[in-house]
Every structure is written in structure tokens, then in C-alpha cells.
C-alpha positions in Angstrom: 11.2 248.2 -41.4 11.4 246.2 -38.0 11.3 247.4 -34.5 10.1 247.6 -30.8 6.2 247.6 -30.8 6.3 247.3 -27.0 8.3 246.4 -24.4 7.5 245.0 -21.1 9.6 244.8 -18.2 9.7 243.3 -14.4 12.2 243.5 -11.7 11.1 241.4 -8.3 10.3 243.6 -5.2 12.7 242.2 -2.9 16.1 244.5 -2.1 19.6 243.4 -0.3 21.7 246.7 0.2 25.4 245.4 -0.8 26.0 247.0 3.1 24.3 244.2 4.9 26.5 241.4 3.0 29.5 242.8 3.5 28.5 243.4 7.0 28.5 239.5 7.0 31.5 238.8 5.6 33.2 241.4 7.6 34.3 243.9 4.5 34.5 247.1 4.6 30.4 248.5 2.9 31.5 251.8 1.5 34.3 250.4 -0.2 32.8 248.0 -1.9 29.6 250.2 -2.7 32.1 252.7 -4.3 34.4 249.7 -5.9 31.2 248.7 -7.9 28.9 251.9 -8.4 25.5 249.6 -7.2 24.1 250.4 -3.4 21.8 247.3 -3.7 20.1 244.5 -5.9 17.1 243.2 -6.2 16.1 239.5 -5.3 13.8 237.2 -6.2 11.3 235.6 -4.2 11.6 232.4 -3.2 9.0 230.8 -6.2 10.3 233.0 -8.9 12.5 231.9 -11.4 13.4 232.5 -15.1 10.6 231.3 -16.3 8.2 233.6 -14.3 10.0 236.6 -14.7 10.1 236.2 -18.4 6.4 235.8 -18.3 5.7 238.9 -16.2 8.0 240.9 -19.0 6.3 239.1 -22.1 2.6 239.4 -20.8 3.4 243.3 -19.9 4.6 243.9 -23.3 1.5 242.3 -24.9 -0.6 244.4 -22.8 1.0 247.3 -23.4 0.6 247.6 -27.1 -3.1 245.3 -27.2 -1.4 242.5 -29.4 -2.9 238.9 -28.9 -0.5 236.2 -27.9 -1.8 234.6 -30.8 -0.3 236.9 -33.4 3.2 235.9 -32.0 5.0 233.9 -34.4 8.5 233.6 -32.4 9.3 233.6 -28.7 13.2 233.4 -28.0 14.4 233.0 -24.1 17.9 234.2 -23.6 18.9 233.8 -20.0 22.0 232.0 -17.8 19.5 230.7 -14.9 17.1 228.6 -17.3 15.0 226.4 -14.8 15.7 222.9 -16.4 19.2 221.7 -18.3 16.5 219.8 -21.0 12.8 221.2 -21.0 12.2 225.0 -22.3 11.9 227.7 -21.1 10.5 229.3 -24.4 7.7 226.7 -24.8 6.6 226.8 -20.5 6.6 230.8 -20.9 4.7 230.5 -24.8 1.7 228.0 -22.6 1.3 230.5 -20.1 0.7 233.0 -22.5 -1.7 231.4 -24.5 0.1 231.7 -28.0 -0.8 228.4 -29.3 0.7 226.0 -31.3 1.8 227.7 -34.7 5.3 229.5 -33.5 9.1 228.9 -33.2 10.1 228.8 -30.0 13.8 228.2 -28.4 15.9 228.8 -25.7 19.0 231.2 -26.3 22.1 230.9 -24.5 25.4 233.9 -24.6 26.1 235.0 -21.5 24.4 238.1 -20.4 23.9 238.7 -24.2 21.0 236.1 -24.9 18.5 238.3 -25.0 19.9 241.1 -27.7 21.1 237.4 -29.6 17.3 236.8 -29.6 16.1 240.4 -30.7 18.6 240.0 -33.9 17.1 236.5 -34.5 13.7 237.6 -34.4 14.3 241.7 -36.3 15.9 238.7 -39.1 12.4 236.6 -39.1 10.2 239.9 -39.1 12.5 241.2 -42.0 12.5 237.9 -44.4 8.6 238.2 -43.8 8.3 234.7 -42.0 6.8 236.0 -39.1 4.3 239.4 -37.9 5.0 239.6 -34.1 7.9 238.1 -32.4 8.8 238.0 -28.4 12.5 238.5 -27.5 13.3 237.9 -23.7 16.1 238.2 -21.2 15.2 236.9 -17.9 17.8 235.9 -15.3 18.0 234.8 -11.7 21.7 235.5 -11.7 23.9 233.2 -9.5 26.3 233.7 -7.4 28.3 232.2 -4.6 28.9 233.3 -1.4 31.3 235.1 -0.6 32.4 235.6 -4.1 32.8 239.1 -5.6 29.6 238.2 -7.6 27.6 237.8 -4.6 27.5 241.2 -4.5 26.6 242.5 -8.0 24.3 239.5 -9.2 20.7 240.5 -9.8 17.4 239.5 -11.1 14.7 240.4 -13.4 13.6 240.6 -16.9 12.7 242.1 -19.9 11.2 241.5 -23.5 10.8 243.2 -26.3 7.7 242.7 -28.5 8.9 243.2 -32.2 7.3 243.8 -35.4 7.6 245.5 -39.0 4.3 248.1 -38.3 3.4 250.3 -35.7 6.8 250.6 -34.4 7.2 252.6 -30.9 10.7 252.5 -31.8 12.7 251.8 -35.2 15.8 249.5 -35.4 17.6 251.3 -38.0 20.9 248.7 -38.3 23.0 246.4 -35.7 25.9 244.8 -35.6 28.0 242.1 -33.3 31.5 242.1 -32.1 32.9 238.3 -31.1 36.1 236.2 -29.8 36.6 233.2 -28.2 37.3 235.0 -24.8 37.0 232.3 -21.9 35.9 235.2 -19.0 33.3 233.7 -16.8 31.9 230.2 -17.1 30.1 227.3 -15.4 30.1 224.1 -16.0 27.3 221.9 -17.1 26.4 220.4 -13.1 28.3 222.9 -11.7 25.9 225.8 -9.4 27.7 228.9 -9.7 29.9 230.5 -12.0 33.5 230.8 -12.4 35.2 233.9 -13.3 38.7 235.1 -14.1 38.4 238.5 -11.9 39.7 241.5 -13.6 40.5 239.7 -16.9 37.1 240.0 -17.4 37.4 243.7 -17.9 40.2 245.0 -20.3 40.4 241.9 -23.0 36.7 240.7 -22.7 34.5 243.2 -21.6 36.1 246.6 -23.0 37.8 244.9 -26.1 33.9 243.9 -27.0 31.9 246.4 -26.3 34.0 249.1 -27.8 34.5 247.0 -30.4 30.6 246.5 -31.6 29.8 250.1 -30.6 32.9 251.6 -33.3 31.8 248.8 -35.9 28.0 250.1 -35.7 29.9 253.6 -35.7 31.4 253.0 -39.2 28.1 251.6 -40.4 26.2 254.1 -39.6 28.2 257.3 -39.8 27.2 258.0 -36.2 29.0 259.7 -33.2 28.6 259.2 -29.6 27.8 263.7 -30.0 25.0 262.7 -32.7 22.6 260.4 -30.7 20.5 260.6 -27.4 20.9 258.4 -25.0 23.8 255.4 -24.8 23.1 252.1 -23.1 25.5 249.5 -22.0 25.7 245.8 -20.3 26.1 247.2 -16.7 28.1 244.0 -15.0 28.3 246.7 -12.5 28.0 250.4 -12.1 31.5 251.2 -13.3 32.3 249.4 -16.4 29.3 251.2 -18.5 30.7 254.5 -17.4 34.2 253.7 -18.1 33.2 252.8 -21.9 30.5 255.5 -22.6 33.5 258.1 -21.7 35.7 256.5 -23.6 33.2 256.3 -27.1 32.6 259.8 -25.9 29.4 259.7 -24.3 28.4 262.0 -21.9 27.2 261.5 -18.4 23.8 262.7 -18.9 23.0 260.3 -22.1 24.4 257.3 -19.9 22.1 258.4 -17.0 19.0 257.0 -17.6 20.1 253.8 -17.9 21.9 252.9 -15.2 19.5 250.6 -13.4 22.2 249.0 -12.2 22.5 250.9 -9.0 19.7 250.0 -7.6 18.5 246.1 -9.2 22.3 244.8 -9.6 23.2 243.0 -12.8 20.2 240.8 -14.0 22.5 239.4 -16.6 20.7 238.5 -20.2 18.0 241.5 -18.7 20.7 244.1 -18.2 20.9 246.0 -21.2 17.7 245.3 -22.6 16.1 246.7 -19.5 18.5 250.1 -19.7 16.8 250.4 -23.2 13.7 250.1 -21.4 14.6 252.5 -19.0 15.4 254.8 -21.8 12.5 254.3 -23.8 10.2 255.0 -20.4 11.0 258.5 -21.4 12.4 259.3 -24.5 10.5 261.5 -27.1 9.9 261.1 -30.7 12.9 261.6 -32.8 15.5 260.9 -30.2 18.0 257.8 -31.2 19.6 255.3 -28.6 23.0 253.5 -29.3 22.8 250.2 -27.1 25.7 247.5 -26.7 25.0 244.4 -24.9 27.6 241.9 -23.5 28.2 238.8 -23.0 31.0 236.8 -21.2 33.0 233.9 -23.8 32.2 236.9 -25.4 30.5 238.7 -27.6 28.9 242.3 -27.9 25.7 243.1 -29.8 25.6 246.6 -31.1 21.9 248.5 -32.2 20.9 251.8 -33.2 17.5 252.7 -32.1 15.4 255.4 -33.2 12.4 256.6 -31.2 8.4 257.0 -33.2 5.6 258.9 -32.5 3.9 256.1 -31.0 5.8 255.6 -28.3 3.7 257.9 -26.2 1.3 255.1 -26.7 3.4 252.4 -24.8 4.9 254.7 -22.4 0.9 255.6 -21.4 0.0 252.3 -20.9 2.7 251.1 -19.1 2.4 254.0 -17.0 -1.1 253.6 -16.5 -0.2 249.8 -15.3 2.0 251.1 -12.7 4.7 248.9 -15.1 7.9 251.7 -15.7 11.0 250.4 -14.8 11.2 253.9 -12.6 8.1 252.5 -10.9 10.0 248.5 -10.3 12.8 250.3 -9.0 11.1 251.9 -6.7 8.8 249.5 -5.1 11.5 247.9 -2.9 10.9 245.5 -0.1 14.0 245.2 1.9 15.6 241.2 3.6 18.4 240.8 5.4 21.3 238.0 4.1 19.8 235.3 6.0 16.1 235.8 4.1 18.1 236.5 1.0 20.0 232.7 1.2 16.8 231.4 1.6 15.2 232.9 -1.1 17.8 232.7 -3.5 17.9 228.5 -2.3 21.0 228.7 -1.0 19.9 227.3 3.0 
């Protein structure tokens, strides 16, 4: 058996409302706010980075469940922003920590994917026997450009899961992946920001993936959208999830939960990973989750969750640290677009 242990989580504290840049760039707030189903996102300061953010998520999930960093045997990154082109992030976040010396550690790279690419990786390790504990991590600064539709959707934050084959908070009963060469969104090695290919990044890349892992985990499984919980999806933005948990047939309420993305943006690898966090903040014993990440080139990672007793554990402790991603979301400190070039090193 391999699952979550615990999960930690961190979203930074600063806020743009998507009304103040399009105020800027002279377009029209509440149609843009309704075009993209996210009212604002959150920003990092002007000292945080990948690298920080994934530490804040790993050291939160260590603390949660009262695991040593030392037990860790793996610690994969996944994340688009990595601070250096050559020079971990994996092995900088695994010092900080205090693991050691005696673990794999590696920086993963798909997209906004990474970090579900990492939690197969690591559910693979735990299951051969290799390793105990492992660390999967999304963490992203996502860029952007000004004045580019992204500017407005492109988040930060993080997330990791601590996994294991005992005391599971939360079981991961079977996954699955869905992938094409799909050229999407891309940037350049050198290049700053991104490149997209506007709204052929919806229909052939993100639909055809998404639906496509979450109906192959269907047929594996035996499962319906009616027979679980809760359903999480890569939120690029506040529609697209919607649009694909209606048509899986998925109801509004089991989306719900999830939808951090109103209010943090799209914190790329950390997106779905922190909507199963937002999930888990309050789901009961029993209860299953059917998650699908995405990422852009593409690919979609498909998992079927299902909920212990001893998540009542993590969920006290994390409450208890003032750590719920309810709590993250809440604790917003708003800037204005010139604070938010300058923290985001664009001025």
C-alpha cells in the first residue's frame, strides 16, 4: 500500500485583484474577471522563489505528521520557475531540511504536471521497497509577461506531499497518465516568459488530456464521476476545471472545494496538488477523490485517492499550525501593479 502521510502546503501572502491590472492596461475588469473565473492571485514577495516555497510546503508536511527529515529517502521538485538552469532545486530544498546525505534527489520538469510526475515516481520507489518516506513537491513562481493574457492568471505557491506505505492519511488506490506531443505553451531555454498558442491550448491539449487520463483511470477502476467524493483538476484558470468536471459528470459541489484558483491564480506544478490539499483539509474517512493534473507539451496524470482514519491526525495539526490552505487563502495582503512588477523582478 502507498499513500499521502502528510501534506503540507504554502501560498505567499501577497494579493493582486485581476481589477487593478486591467485597470492598467485599460481593459474592461469584470470581463476579464468573468472570462477566467479568478478575482485575484497571489504573489510572491520579492525574496521568495521556488526554492523557498517548496521548503515552506516540505517542512509543513514533515511537521505535520512528526517524521524526521532523515527518514526521507527521495525528494523530487517539479516546478517551471526553478531558480538556476544547472544547480538543484531538490538538493538546496533537501540542505535546508536537514535530510542528509543518503537520498535521491532530482529536479522534475512537465509543465504544470511536475509535481503529480514526481508523486508517481516516488508511490513507484515506496512500492518496489527502495525507499520508507519520500517528498513529492510542486512549487512555482509562475511567469508571465506583461500585458499577456497570462499576466492575469499566473500564480504562485506550493505544495508537497509526504508519501509512504504505513500510516497513510490517505490511500492511493491506482493512477494512470494520458500523453501526446502537443506543443501548447513553451519557453525557450534563455528565454523569460512563456509562449502560448491562445485557445489551442484548450480543446486539443488541455480537454483532449485531461478527459483522457480521467476516462482511462475510469476503465481501470470501474469508477464514475456519481461514485466518488470530491474531483480535482489542473485549474489554468477558473473555467477549464468546471468545463471538464461537467463534462466527466461531476457535480458542482464535488468540484467546489477545490477551486483555489479564484483566489491564488494558477501556481502551475502546485495547482492540482494544492486542490487535493484543499480537499483533504476537510474530507472524512472513507470519502475518495479523483484528481487529474495537467501539463502543457502535454500530458495529464490521473489518481484515485481514498481518504483513512488518520487523516484527522494531519488535518489537526495543520489546523493547529494555522497551515490549511482555507487559512493561506485567507491571510491576504493586498499591492498594487507597480509593487507587484517589483516584486515579481520585472522593474
Amino acid at each position: 500500500m502507498v499513500g499521502i502521510v502528510s501534506y503540507g502546503t504554502y501560498i505567499p501572502v501577497y494579493r493582486i485583484r485581476l481589477s487593478d491590472i486591467a485597470g492598467v492596461w485599460r481593459k474592461n475588469p469584470e470581463e476579464i474577471i468573468r472570462s477566467l473565473g479568478i478575482r485575484e492571485k497571489a504573489v510572491p514577495a520579492i525574496d521568495e522563489d521556488a526554492v523557498t516555497i517548496a521548503h515552506e510546503a516540505c517542512y509543513r508536511a514533515l511537521s505535520a505528521a512528526g517524521v524526521p527529515a532523515g527518514k526521507v529517502g527521495a525528494l523530487l521538485v517539479g516546478s517551471e520557475s526553478h531558480p538556476y538552469a544547472v544547480n538543484p532545486t531538490s538538493t538546496i530544498v533537501g540542505e535546508m531540511l536537514g535530510i542528509g546525505n543518503a537520498y535521491l534527489a532530482a529536479d522534475m520538469e512537465f509543465a504544470c504536471k511536475a509535481g503529480t510526475a514526481a508523486t508517481q515516481a516516488i508511490a513507484g520507489l515506496i512500492a518496489s521497497g527502495q525507499i520508507r518516506y519520500g517528498l513529492a513537491v510542486g512549487s512555482d513562481t509562475a511567469q508571465s509577461k506583461p500585458h499577456d493574457a497570462l499576466e492575469y492568471a499566473a500564480g504562485a505557491g506550493g505544495c508537497a506531499f509526504l508519501l509512504g506505505g504505513n500510516d497513510l492519511a490517505c490511500e492511493l488506490v491506482n493512477y494512470c497518465s494520458y500523453t501526446s506531443d502537443t506543443p501548447d505553451f513553451w519557453r525557450r531555454d534563455g528565454i523569460r516568459f512563456p509562449s502560448h498558442a491562445g485557445r489551442f491550448t484548450g480543446e486539443p491539449a488541455y480537454f483532449t488530456h485531461v478527459l483522457g487520463a480521467a476516462k482511462l483511470l475510469f476503465e481501470r477502476t470501474g469508477i464514475t464521476a456519481a461514485s466518488v467524493d470530491y474531483c480535482v483538476f489542473h485549474m489554468p484558470n477558473g473555467k477549464f476545471p468546471r468545463d471538464a468536471a461537467g463534462r466527466l459528470g461531476f457535480t458542482r459541489e464535488q468540484l467546489a472545494p477545490s477551486l483555489v484558483v479564484e483566489s491564488i491564480g494558477n501556481p502551475y506544478s502546485a495547482s492540482s496538488m494544492l486542490g487535493l490539499a484543499a480537499v483533504l483539509d476537510i474530507a472524512k474517512s472513507g470519502q475518495t477523490v479523483c484528481m487529474v493534473s495537467y501539463g502543457s507539451g502535454a500530458g495529464s496524470d490521473a489518481f484515485l485517492w481514498k481518504v483513512t482514519d488518520r487523516i484527522r491526525r494531519v488535518q489537526k495539526a495543520r489546523r493547529d499550525a494555522g497551515a490549511t490552505v482555507d487559512n493561506s487563502v485567507s491571510q491576504a495582503r493586498y499591492i498594487d501593479y507597480a509593487q507587484y512588477l517589483r516584486q515579481t523582478q520585472k522593474i
